[in-house]
DRENDO-1510 file (C-alpha; in Angstrom, 1 decimal, always signed):
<recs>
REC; n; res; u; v; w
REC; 1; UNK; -92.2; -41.2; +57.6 .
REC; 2; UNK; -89.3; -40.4; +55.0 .
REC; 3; UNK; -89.5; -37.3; +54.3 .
REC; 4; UNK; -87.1; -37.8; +51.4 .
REC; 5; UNK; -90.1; -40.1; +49.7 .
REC; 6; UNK; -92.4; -37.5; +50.1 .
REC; 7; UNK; -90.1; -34.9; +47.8 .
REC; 8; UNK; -89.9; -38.2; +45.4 .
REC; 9; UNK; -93.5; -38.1; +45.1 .
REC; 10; UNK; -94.5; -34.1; +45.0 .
REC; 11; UNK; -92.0; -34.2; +42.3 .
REC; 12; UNK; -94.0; -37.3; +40.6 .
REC; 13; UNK; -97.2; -35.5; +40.7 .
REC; 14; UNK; -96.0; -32.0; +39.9 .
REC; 15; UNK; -94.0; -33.6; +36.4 .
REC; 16; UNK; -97.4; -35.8; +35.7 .
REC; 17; UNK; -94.8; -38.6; +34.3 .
REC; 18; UNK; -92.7; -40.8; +36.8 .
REC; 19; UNK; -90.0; -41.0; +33.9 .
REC; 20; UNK; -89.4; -37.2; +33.8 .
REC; 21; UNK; -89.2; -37.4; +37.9 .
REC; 22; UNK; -86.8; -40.1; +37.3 .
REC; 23; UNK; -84.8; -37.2; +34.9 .
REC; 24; UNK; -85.2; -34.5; +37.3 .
REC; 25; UNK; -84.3; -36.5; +40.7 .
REC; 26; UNK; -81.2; -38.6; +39.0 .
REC; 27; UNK; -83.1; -41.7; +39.9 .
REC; 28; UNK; -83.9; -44.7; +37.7 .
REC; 29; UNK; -87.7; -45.1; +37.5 .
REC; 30; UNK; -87.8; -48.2; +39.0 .
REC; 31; UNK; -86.5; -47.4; +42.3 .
REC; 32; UNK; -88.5; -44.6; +42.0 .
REC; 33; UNK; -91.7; -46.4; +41.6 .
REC; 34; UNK; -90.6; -48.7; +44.1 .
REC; 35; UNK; -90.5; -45.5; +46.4 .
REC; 36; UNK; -94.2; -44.8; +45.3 .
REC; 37; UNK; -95.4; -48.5; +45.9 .
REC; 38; UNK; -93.6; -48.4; +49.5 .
REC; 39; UNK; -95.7; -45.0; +50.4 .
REC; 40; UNK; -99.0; -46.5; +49.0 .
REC; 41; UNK; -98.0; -49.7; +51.4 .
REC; 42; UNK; -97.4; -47.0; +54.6 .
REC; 43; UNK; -100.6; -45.0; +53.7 .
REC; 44; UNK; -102.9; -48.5; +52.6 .
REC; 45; UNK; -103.9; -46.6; +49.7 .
REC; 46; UNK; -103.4; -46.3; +46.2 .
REC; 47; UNK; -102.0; -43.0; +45.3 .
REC; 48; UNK; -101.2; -42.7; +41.8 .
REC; 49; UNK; -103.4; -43.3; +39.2 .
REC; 50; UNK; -101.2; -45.0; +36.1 .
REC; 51; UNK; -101.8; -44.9; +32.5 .
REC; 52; UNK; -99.6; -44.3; +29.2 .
REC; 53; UNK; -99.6; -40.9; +29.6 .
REC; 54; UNK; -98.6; -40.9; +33.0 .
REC; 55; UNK; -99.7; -40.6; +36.5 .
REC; 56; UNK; -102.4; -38.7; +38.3 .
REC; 57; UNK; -102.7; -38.4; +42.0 .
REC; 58; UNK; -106.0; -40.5; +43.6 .
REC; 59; UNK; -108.4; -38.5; +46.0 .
REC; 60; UNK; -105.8; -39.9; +49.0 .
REC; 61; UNK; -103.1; -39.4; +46.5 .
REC; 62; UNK; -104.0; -35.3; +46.1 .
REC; 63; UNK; -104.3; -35.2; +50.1 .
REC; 64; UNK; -100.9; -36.5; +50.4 .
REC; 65; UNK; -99.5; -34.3; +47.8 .
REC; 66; UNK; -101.2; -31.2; +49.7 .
REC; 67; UNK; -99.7; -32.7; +53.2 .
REC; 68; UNK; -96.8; -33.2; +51.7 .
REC; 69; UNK; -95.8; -30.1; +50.6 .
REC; 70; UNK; -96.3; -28.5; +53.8 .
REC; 71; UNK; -94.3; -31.3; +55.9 .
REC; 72; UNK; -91.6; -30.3; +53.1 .
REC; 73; UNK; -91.7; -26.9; +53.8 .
REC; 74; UNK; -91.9; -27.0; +57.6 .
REC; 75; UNK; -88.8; -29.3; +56.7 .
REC; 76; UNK; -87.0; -26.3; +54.8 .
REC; 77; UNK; -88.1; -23.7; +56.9 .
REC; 78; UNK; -86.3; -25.7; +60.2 .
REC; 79; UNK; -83.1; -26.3; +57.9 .
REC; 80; UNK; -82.9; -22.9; +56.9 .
REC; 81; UNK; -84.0; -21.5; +61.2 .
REC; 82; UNK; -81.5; -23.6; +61.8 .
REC; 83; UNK; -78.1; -22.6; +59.8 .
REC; 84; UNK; -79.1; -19.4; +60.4 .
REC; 85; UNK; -78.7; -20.1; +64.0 .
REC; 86; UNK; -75.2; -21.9; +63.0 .
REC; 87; UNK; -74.4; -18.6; +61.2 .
REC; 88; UNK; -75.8; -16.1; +63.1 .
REC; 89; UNK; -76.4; -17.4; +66.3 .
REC; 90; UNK; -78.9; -15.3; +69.2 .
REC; 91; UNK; -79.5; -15.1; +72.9 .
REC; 92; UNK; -78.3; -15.1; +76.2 .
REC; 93; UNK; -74.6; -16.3; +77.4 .
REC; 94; UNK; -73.1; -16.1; +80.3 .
REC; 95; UNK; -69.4; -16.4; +81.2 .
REC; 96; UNK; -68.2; -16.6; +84.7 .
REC; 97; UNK; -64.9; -15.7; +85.3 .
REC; 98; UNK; -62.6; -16.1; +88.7 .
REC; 99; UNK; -61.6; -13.9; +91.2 .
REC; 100; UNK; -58.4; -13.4; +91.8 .
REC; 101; UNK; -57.3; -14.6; +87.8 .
REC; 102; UNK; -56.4; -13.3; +84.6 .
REC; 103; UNK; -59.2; -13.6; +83.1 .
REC; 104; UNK; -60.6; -9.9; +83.9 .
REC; 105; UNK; -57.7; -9.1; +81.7 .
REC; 106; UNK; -59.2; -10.9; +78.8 .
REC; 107; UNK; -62.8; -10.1; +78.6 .
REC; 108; UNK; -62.2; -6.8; +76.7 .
REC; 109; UNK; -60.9; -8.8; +73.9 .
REC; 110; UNK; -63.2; -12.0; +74.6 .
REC; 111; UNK; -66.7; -9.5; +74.5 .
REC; 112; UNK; -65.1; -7.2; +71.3 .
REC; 113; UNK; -64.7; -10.6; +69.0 .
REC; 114; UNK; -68.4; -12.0; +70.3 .
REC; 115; UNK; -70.1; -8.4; +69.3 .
REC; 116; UNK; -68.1; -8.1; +66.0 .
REC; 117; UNK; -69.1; -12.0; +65.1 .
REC; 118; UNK; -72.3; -12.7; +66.8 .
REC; 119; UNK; -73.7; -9.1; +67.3 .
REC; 120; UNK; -77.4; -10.9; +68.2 .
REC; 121; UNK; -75.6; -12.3; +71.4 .
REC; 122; UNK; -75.9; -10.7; +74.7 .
REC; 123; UNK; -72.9; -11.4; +76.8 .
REC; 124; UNK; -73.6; -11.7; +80.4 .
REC; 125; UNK; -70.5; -11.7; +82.8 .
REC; 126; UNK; -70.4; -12.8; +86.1 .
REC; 127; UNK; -67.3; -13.1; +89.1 .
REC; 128; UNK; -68.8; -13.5; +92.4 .
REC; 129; UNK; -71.6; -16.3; +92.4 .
REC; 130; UNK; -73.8; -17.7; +95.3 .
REC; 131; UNK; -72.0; -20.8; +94.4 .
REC; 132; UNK; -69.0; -21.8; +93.0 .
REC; 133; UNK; -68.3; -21.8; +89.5 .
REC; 134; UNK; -68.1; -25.6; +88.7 .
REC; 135; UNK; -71.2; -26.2; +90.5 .
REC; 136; UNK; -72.9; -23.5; +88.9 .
REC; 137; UNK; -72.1; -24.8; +85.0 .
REC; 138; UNK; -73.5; -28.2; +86.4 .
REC; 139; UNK; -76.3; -26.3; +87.7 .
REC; 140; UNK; -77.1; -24.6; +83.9 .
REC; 141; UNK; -76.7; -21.4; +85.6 .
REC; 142; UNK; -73.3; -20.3; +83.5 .
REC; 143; UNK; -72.5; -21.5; +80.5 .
REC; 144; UNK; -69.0; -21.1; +80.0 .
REC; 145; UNK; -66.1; -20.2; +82.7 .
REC; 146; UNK; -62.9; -19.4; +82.8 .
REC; 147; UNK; -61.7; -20.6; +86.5 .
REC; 148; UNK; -58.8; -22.4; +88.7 .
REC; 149; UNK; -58.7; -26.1; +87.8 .
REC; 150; UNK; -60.1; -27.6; +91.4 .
REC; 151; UNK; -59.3; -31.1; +89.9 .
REC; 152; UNK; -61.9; -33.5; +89.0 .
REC; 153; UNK; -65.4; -32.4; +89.0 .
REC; 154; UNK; -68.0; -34.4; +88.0 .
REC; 155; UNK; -70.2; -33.0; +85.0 .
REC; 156; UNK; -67.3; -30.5; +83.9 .
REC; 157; UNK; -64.9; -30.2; +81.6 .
REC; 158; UNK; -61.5; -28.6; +81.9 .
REC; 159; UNK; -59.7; -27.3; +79.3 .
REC; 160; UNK; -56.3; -26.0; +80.9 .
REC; 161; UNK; -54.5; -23.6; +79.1 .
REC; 162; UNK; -52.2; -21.3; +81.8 .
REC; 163; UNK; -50.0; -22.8; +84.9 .
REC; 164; UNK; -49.0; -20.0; +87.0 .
REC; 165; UNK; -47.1; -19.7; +90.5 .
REC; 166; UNK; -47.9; -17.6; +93.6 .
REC; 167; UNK; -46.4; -14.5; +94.4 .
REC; 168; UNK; -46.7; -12.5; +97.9 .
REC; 169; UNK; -47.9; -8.7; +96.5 .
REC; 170; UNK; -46.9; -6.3; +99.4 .
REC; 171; UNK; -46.2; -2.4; +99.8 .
REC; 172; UNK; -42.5; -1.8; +99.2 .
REC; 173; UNK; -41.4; -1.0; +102.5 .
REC; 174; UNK; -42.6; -4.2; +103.9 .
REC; 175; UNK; -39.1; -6.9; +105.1 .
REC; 176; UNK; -39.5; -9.8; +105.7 .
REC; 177; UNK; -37.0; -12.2; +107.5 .
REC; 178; UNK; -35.2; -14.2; +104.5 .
REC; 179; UNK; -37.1; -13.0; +101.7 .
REC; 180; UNK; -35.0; -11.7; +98.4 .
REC; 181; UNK; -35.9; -8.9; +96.1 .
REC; 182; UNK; -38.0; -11.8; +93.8 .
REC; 183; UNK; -38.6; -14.7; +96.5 .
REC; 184; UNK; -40.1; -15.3; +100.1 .
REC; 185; UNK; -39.8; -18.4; +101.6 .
REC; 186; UNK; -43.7; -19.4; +102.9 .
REC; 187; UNK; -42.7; -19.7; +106.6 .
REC; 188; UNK; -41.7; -16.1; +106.9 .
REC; 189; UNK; -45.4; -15.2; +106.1 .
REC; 190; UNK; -47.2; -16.5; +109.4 .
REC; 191; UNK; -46.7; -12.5; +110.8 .
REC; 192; UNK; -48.6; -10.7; +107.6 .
REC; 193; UNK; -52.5; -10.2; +107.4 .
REC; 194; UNK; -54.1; -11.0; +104.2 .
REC; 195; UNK; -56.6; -10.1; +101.8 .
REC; 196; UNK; -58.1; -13.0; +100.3 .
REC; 197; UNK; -61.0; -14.5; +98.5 .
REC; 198; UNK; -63.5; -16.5; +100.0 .
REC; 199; UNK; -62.9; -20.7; +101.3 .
REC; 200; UNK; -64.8; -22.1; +98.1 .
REC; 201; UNK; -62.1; -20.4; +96.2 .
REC; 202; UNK; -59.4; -22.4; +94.8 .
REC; 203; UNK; -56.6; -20.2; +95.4 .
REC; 204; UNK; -57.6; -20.2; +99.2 .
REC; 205; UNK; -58.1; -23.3; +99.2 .
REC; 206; UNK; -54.2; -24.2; +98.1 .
REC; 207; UNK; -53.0; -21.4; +100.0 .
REC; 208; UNK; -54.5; -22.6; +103.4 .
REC; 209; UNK; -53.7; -26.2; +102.6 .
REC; 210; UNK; -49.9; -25.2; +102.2 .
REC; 211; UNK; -50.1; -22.6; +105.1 .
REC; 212; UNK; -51.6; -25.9; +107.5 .
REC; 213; UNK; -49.0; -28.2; +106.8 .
REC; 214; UNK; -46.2; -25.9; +107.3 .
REC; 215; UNK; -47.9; -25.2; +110.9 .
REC; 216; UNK; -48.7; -21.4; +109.9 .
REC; 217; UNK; -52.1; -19.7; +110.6 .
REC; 218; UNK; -53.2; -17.9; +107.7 .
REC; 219; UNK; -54.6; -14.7; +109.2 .
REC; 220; UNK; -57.0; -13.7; +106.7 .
REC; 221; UNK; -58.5; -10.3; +107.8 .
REC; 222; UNK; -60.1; -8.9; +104.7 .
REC; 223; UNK; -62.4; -11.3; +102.8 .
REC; 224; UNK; -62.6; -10.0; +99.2 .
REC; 225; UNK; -64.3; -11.6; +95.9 .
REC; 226; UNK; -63.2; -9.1; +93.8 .
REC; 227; UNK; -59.5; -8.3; +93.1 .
REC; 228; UNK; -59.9; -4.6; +92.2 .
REC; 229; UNK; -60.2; -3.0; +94.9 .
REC; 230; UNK; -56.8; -4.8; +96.2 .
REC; 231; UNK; -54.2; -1.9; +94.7 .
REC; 232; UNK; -55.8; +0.9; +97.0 .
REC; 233; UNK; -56.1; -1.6; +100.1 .
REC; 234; UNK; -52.3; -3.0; +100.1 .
REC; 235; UNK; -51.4; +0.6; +99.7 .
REC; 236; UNK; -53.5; +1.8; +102.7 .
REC; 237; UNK; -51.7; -0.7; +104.6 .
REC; 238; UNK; -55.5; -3.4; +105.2 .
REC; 239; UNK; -53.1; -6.0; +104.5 .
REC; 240; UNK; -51.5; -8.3; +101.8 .
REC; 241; UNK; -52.5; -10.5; +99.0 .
REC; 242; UNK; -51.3; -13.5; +96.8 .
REC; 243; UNK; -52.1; -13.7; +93.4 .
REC; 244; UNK; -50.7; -15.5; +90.0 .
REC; 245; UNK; -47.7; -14.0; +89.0 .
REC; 246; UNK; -49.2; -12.8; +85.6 .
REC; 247; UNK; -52.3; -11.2; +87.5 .
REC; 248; UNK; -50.3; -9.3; +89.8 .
REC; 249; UNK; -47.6; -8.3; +87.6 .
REC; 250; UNK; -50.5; -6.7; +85.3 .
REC; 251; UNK; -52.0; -5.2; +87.9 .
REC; 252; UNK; -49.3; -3.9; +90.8 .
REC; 253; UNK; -46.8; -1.6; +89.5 .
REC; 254; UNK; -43.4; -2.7; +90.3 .
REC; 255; UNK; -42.6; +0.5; +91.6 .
REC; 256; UNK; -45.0; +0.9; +94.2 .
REC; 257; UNK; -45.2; -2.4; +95.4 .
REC; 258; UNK; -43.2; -6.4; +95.5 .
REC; 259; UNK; -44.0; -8.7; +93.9 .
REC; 260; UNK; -42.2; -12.0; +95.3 .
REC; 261; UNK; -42.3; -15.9; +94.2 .
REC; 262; UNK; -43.4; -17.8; +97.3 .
REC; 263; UNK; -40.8; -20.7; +97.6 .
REC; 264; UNK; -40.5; -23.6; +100.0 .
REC; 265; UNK; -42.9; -24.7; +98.9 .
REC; 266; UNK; -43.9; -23.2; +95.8 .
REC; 267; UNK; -47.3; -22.9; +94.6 .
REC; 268; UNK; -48.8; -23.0; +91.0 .
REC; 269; UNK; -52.5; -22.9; +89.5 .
REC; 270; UNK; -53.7; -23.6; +86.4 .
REC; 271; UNK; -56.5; -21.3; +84.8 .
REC; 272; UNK; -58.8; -23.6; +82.7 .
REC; 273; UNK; -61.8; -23.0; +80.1 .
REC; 274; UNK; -64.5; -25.2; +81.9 .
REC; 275; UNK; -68.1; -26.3; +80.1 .
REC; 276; UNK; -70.3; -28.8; +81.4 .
REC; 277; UNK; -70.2; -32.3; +79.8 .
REC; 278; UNK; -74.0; -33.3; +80.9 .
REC; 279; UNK; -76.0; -31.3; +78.7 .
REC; 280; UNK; -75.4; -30.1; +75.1 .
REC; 281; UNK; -74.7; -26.0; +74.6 .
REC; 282; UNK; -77.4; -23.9; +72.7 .
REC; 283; UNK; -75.5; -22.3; +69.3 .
REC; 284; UNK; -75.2; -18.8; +70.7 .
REC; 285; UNK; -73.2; -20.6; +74.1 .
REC; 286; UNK; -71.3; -23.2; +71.3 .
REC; 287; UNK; -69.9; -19.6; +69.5 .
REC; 288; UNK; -69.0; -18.0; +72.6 .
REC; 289; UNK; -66.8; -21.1; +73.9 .
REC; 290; UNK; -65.0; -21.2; +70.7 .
REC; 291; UNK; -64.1; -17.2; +71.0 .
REC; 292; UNK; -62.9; -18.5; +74.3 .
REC; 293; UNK; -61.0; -21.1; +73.3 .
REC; 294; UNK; -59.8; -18.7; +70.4 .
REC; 295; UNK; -59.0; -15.8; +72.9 .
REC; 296; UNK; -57.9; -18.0; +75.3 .
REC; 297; UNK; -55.2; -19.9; +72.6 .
REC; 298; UNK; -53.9; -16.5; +71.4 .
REC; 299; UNK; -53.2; -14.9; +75.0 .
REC; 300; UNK; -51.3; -18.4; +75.7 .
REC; 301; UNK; -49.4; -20.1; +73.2 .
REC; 302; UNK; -48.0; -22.4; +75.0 .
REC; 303; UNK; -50.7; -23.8; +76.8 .
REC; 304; UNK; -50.2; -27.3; +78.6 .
</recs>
């Protein structure tokens, strides 16, 4: 049913004339009574009673009239539900973000802009998962993620915005055989211990890749999801880690530990914004991926 032909004919009624409808709606009467003929067609009723002082609704033409105006305002009321929602948008979103990355660095500013916009969203933030992030957003259970790129994923979408190289982070003290004050090449790395996260990450994933085809064990002797705690642990001598130069640069003071580029090969990563692509976003999980995107943007201008 057209619900546009039922305002057409409230407003009929409630004028008493379909000429001073015609006025009021900016339609010529005869497509306007055309409009009345085609609901009296749909309903198999006559609706209107004419004469030349106008119109007066039948007994089915006074039940339309009364169903119609609450069809038309159930129609307002889910207009009006619904830019509010556009506007002011509620309920739960949650963001997963990757070990090991940048992106604990931005969810200060990411979670001030959502509560000063959208102050009826609650903002649930998540690092370690039972699964991994991409399978996760397929699986509804985050909405939003800022992660590694793993490459192609079916049901995601990557929007890559940061490519950054591996670096070694080590105590000061520690030499290593043709390493520089800013470089280590990757085969002088098979003596060290490391501190790493999990296999399903992707960081560990390229590292042991790289590590493999350069005929070097990896001797990971510390499993760790969460980078935090990796300041206090390099210093205590548990081991070494390898991060994205902009994470460990933000994190590691230069002066208490090294930061070095791994060369031959080197490494990179690229931090993307990934959403699933199988299911549409509710509005409160639509406004929080474009503060992403927004946050995201600002923090890198020259994204790829």
């Amino acid at each position: 049913m057209d619900t546009r032909r039922l305002a057409y004919y409230v407003t009929i009624v409630d004028c008493g004339t379909i000429t001073r409808a015609a006025e009021i709606l900016h339609i010529a009467q005869p497509a306007l009574s055309q409009h009345v003929s085609a609901l009296e067609n749909e309903f198999g009723q006559q609706l209107l009673i004419r004469s030349r002082k106008g119109v007066v609704p039948t007994a089915a033409g006074r039940s339309l009239y009364r169903y119609a105006q609450g069809i038309l305002r159930l129609e307002e009321s889910a207009r009006d539900e619904i830019n509010s929602e556009a506007s002011s948008p509620a309920g739960a979103v949650t963001i997963g973000l990757a070990a090991y990355s940048l992106a604990s660095t931005l969810v200060v500013p990411i979670l001030q802009t959502i509560r000063s916009r959208y102050p009826r969203i609650v903002t649930r933030v998540v690092e370690s998962l039972t699964v991994i992030h991409s399978q996760a957003l397929k699986m509804g259970q985050v909405d939003a993620a800022i992660i590694y790129d793993p490459g192609l994923v079916r049901g995601v979408r990557f929007e890559r915005f940061a490519v950054d190289e591996l670096c070694l982070v080590a105590p000061l003290w520690l030499e290593l055989p043709g390493a520089t004050d800013d470089e280590v090449p990757l085969h002088s790395l098979g003596s060290l211990e490391f501190m790493l996260p999990n296999r399903t990450h992707t960081m560990r994933k390229l590292l042991e890749q790289n590590f493999n085809q350069a005929g070097i064990e990896l001797d990971v002797v510390i499993e760790m999801d969460h980078s935090r705690p990796l300041n206090d642990a390099i210093q205590l001598g548990l081991g070494v880690t390898v991060l994205p130069r902009a994470v460990a640069e933000a994190t590691f003071p230069r002066d208490q530990f090294s930061i070095r580029r791994i060369v031959e090969p080197t490494m990179t990563l690229t931090l993307a914004l990934a959403t699933p692509d199988h299911h549409p976003l509710s509005a409160a999980a639509e406004a929080v991926v474009e503060v992403l995107r927004e946050v995201v943007v600002k923090q890198h201008p020259d994204s790829p």
